[in-house]
Backbone as a chain_set.jsonl record, in Angstrom:
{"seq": "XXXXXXXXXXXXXXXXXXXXXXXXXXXXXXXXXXXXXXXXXXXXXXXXXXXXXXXXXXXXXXXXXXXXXXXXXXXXXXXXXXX", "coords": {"N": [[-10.548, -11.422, 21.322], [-10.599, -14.902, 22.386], [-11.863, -18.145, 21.537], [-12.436, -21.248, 22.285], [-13.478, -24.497, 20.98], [-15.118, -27.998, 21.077], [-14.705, -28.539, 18.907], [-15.258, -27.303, 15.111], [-16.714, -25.795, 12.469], [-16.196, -27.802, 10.003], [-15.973, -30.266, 11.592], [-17.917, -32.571, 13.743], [-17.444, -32.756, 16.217], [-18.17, -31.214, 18.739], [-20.879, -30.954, 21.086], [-23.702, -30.023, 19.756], [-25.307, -27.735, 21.228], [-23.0, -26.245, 23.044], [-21.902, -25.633, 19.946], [-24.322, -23.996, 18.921], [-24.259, -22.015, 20.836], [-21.874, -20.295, 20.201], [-21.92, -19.927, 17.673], [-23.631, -17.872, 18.086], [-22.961, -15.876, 20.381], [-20.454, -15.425, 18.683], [-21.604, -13.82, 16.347], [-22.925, -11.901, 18.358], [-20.306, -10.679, 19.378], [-19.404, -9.805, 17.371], [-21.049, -7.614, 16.352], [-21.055, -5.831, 18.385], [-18.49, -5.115, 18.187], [-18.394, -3.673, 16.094], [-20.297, -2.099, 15.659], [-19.223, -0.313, 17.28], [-17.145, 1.159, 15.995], [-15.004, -0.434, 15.388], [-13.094, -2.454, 13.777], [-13.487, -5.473, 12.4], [-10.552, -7.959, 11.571], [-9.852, -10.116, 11.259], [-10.586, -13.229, 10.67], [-10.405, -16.263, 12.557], [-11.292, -19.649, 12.377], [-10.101, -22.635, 14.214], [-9.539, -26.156, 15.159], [-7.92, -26.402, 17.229], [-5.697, -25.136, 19.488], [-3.464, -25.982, 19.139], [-3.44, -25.678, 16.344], [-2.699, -23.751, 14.979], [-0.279, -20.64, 14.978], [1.792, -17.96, 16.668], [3.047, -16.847, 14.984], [1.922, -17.369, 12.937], [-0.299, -15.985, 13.165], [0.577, -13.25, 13.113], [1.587, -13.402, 10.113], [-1.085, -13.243, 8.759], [-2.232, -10.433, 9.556], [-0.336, -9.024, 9.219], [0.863, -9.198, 6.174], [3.436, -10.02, 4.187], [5.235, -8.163, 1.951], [4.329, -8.021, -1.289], [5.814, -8.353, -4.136], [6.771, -6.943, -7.154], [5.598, -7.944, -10.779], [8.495, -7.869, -13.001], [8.598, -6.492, -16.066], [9.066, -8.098, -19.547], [11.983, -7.361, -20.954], [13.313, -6.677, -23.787], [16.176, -7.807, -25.249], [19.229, -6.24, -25.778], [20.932, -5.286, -28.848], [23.684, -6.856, -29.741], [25.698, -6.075, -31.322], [26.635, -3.427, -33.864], [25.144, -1.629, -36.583], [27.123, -0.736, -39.5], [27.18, 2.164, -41.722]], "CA": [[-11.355, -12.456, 21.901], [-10.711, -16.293, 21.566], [-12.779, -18.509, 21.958], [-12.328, -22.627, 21.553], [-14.448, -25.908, 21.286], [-14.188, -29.547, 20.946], [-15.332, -28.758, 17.255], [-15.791, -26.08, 14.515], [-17.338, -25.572, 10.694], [-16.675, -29.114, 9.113], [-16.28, -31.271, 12.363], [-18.799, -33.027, 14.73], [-17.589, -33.178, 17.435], [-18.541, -30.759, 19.778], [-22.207, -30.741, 20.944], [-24.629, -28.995, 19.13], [-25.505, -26.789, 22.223], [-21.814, -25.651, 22.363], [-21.914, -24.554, 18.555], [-25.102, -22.99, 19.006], [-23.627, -20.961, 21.649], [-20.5, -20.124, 19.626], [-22.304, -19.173, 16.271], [-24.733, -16.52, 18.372], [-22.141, -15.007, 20.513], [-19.288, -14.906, 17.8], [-22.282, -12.987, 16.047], [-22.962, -10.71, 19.14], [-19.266, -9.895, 19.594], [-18.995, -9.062, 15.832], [-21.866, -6.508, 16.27], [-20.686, -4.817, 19.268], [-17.302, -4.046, 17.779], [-18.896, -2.662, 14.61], [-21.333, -0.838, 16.548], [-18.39, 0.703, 18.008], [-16.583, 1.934, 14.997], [-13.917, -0.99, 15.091], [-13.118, -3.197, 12.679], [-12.981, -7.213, 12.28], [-9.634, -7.71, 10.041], [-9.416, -11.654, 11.082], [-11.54, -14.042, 11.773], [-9.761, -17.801, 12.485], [-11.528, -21.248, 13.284], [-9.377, -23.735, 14.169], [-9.824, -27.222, 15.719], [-7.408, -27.186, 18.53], [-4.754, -24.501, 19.798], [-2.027, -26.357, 18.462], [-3.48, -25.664, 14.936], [-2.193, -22.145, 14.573], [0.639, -20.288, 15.583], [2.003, -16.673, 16.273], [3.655, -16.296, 13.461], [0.96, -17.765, 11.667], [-1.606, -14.646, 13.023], [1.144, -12.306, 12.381], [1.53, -12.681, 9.105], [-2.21, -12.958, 8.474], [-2.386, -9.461, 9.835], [0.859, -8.176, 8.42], [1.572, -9.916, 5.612], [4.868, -9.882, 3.487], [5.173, -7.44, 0.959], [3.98, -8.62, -2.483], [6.998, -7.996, -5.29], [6.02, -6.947, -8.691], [6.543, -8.998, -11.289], [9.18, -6.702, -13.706], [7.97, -6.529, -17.632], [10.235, -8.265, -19.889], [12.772, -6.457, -21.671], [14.088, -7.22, -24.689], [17.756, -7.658, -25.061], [19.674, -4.86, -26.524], [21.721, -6.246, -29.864], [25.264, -6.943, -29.338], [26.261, -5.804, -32.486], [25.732, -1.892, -34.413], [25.554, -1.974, -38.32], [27.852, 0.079, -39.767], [26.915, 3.098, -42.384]], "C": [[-10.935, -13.785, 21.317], [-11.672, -16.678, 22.544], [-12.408, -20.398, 20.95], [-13.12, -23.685, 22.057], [-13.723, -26.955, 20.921], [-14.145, -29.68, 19.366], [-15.021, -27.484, 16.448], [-15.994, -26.29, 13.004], [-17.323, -26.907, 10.207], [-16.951, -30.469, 10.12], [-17.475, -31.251, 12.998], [-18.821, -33.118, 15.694], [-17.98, -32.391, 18.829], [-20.089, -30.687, 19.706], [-22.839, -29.727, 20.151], [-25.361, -27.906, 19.708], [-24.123, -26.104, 22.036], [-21.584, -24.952, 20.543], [-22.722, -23.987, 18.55], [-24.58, -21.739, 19.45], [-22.586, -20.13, 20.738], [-21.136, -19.425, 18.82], [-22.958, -17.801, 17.285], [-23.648, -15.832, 19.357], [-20.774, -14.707, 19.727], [-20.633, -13.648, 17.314], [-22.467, -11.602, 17.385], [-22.013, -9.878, 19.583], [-19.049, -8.983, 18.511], [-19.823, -7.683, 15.609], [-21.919, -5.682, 17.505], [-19.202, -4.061, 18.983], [-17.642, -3.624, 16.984], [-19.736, -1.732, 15.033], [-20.449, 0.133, 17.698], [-17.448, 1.233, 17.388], [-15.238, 0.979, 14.823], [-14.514, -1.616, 13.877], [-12.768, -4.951, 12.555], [-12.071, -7.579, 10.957], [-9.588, -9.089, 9.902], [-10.205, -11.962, 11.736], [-11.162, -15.622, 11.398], [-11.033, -18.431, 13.143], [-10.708, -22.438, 13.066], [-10.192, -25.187, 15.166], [-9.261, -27.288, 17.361], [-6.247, -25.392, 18.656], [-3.486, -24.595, 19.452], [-1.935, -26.321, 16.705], [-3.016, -24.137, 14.454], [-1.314, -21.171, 15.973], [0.888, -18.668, 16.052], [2.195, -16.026, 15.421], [2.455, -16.524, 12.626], [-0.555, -16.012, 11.733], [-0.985, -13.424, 12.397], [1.096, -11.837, 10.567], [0.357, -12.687, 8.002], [-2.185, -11.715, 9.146], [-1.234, -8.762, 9.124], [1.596, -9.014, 7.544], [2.903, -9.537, 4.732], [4.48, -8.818, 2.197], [5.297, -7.949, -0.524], [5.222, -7.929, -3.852], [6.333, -7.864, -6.475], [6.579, -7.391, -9.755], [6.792, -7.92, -12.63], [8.431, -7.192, -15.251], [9.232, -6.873, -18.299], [10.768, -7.23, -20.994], [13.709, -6.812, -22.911], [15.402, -6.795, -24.566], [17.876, -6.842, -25.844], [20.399, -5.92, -27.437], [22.88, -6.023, -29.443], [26.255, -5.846, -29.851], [25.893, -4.299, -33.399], [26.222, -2.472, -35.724], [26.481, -0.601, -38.707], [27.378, 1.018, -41.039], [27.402, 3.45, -43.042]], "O": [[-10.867, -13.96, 20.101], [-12.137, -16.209, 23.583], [-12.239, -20.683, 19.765], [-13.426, -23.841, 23.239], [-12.543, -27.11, 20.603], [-13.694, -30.626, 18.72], [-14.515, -26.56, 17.085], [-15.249, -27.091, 12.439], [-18.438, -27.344, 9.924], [-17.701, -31.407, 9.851], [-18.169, -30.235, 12.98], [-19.801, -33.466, 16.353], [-18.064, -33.004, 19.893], [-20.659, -30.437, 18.643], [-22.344, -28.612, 19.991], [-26.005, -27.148, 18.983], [-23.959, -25.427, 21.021], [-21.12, -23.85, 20.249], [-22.381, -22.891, 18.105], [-24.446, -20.701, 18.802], [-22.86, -18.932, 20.81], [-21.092, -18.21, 19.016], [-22.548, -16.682, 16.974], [-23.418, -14.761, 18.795], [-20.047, -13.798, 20.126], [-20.614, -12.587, 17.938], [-22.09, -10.454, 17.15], [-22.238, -8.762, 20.052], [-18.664, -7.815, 18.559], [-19.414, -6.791, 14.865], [-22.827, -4.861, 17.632], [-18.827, -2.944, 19.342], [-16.981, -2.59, 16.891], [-19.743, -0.567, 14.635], [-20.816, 0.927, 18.565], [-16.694, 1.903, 18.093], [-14.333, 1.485, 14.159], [-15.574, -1.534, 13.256], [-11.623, -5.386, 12.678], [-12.443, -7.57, 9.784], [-9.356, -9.559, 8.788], [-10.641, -11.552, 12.812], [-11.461, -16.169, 10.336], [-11.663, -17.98, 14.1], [-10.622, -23.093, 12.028], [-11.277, -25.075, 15.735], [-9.761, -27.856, 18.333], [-6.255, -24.649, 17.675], [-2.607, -23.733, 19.418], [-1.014, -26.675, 15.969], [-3.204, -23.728, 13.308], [-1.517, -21.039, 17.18], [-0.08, -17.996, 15.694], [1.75, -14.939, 15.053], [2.143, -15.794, 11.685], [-1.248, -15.401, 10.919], [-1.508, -12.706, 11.544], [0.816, -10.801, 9.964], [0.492, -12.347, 6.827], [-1.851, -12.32, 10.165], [-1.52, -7.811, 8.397], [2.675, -9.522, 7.847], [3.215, -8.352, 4.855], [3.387, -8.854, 1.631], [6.415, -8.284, -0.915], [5.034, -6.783, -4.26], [5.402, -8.599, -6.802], [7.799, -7.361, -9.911], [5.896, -7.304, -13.207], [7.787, -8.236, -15.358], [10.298, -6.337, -17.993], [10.091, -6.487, -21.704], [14.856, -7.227, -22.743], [15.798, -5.778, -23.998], [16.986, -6.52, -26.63], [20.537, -7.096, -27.102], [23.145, -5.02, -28.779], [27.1, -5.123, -29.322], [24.687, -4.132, -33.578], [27.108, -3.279, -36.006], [26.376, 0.453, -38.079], [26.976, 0.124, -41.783], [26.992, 4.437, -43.652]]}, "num_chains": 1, "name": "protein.A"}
């Protein structure tokens, strides 16, 4: 589902009828897919359509694989003592 206004969360500019609307059916969509065993993994508000991309949902849904950061290793000595 999208769904876009002239406004959202910090702006003003869309009427205050329009966000009404918005807040109570985002809420009624959110509780008909949960009441149907799905799941809500993302939830965007943007300003405009040109504020977010494909790529940009992609890799909010599938993001990059996180690398682990290796433990350091002390250096081995160069040098053996002799006996």
């Amino acid at each position: 589902m999208s769904h876009s206004s002239d406004g959202s969360g910090n702006t003003k500019s869309a009427p205050v009828k329009q966000r009404m609307l918005y807040s109570t059916s985002k809420g009624a969509v959110e509780s008909v897919l949960t009441g149907n065993g799905k799941e809500v993994d993302l939830k965007l508000e943007i300003n405009s359509p040109k504020d977010l991309s494909v790529n940009e949902i992609q890799d909010k849904i599938h993001p990059p694989p996180v690398q682990e950061k290796k433990m350091f290793a002390r250096p081995k000595p160069k040098f053996c003592r002799k006996k």
